[in-house]
C-alpha positions in Angstrom: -59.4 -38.8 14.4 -56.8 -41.3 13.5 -59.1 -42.9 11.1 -60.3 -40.6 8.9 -56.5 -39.8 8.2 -55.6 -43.1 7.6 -56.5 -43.8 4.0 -59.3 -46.5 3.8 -59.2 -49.7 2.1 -61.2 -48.7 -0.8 -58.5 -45.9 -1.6 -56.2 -48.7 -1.9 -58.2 -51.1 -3.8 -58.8 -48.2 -6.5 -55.4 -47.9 -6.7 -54.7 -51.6 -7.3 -57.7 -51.6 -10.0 -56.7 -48.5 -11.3 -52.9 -50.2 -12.5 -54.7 -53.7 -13.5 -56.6 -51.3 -16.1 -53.9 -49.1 -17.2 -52.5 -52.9 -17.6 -54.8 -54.5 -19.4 -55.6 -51.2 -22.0 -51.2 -51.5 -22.5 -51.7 -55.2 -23.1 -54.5 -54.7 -25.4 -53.1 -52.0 -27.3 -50.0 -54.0 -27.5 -52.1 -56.8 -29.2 -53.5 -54.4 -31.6 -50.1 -53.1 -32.6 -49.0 -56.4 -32.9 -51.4 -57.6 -35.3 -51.4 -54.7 -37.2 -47.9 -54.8 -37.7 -47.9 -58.1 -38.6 -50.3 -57.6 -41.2 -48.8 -54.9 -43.2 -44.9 -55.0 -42.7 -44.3 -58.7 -40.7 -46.1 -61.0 -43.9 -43.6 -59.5 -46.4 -40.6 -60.7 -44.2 -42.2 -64.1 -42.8 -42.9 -65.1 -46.7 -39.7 -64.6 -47.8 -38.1 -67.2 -45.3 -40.6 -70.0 -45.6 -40.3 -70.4 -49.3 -36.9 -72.1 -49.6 -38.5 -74.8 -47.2 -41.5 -74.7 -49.3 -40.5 -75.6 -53.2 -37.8 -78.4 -51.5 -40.8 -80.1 -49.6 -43.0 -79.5 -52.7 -40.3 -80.8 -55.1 -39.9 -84.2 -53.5 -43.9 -84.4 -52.1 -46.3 -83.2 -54.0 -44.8 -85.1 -58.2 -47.2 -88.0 -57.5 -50.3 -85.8 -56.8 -49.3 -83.1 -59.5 -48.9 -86.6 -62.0 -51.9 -88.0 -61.0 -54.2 -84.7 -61.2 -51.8 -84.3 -64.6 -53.4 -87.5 -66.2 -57.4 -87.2 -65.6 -56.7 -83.7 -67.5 -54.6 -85.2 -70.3 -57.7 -87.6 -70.5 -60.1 -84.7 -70.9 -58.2 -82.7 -72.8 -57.5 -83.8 -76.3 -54.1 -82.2 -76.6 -52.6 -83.8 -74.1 -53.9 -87.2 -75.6 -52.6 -85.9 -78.8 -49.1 -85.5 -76.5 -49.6 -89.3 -74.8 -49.5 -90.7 -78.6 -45.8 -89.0 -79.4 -44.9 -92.5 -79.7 -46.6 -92.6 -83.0 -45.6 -91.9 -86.2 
């Protein structure tokens, strides 16, 4: 008679399961939140701090690329050859 009182190991194991799911649909809808926050308020905030880093590393960087993609289109664009002969009278 003691047993059937006693609540049984499966009571207990639903229990456990029963929190690891309320877990796991938190941590889920947590993730979701998250990523939807990100996307429509957090990107507006996040690009504002990066670009001070971004035009110093592209100011010192990226003039030898932007010259060297500059000069095959002055070559194939007459107006910039017309700009290469400035020298000339």
């Amino acid at each position: 008679m003691v047993q059937p009182n006693s609540p049984s190991i499966g009571c207990y194991l639903g229990y456990i399961f029963g929190i690891l799911a309320i877990l796991w649909v938190s941590y889920l809808l947590y993730l979701l939140i998250g990523t939807v926050w990100r996307c429509c308020f957090g990107s507006g905030s996040r690009r504002s701090e990066p670009d001070p880093p971004f035009p110093l590393s592209q100011t010192t960087a990226p003039h030898p690329p932007s010259q060297a993609h500059a000069q095959p289109s002055r070559r194939s664009d007459p107006r910039p050859s017309q700009d290469s002969g400035v020298g000339m009278p």
